[in-house]
C-alpha angles and dihedrals in degrees: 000000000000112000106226126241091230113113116207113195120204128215136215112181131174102215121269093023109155116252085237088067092053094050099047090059099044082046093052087060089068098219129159101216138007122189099177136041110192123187141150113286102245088069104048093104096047100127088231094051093048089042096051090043098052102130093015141090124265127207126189137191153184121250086233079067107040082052094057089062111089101223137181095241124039129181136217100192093045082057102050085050096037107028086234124073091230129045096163113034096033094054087042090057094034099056086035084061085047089059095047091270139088112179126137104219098167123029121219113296116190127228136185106295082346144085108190118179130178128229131172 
């Protein structure tokens, strides 16, 4: 199977986290493109995600469905407060699968009040 070119970023936000938090971690990845941003649906509204995701697509789940995807780096205090042990690199992976892919190309970097991972 041909891994597509497509990166999907996920996202792990604590509410209220400035969009200049965000950036600064997506920009800290260094990547050249993203076309979609992933990330857990409680936080679909949150102003960063919708601001980083303007002209992308965004792609939402359930915890029920980030804790089904078996990660690197799982976390115990993202699942007390999420109900799954992965926001970022699940809904990366998640929304990657829904493309034809699958890969993880970047593990879960943390930011300040953020996690972002990249999957294709």
């Amino acid at each position: 199977m041909a891994v597509p070119s497509c990166l999907v970023l996920g996202v792990g936000i604590e509410p209220g986290t400035p969009l200049a938090h965000l950036e600064e971690a997506v920009d800290a990845l260094g990547l050249t493109g993203v076309d979609v941003v992933a990330t857990i649906e409680t936080r679909a509204a949150e102003p960063a995600v919708l601001a980083l995701a303007a002209g992308r697509t965004l792609r939402t789940y359930p915890a029920a469905a980030l804790d089904t995807v078996d990660v690197p780096t799982p976390s115990a205090v993202v699942r007390r407060l999420t109900g799954t042990g992965s926001v970022a690199e699940a809904a990366a992976l998640l929304a990657a699968r829904e493309l034809g892919g699958g890969e993880l190309v970047t593990p879960k970097q943390r930011g300040r009040g953020v996690t972002v991972a990249v999957a294709r």
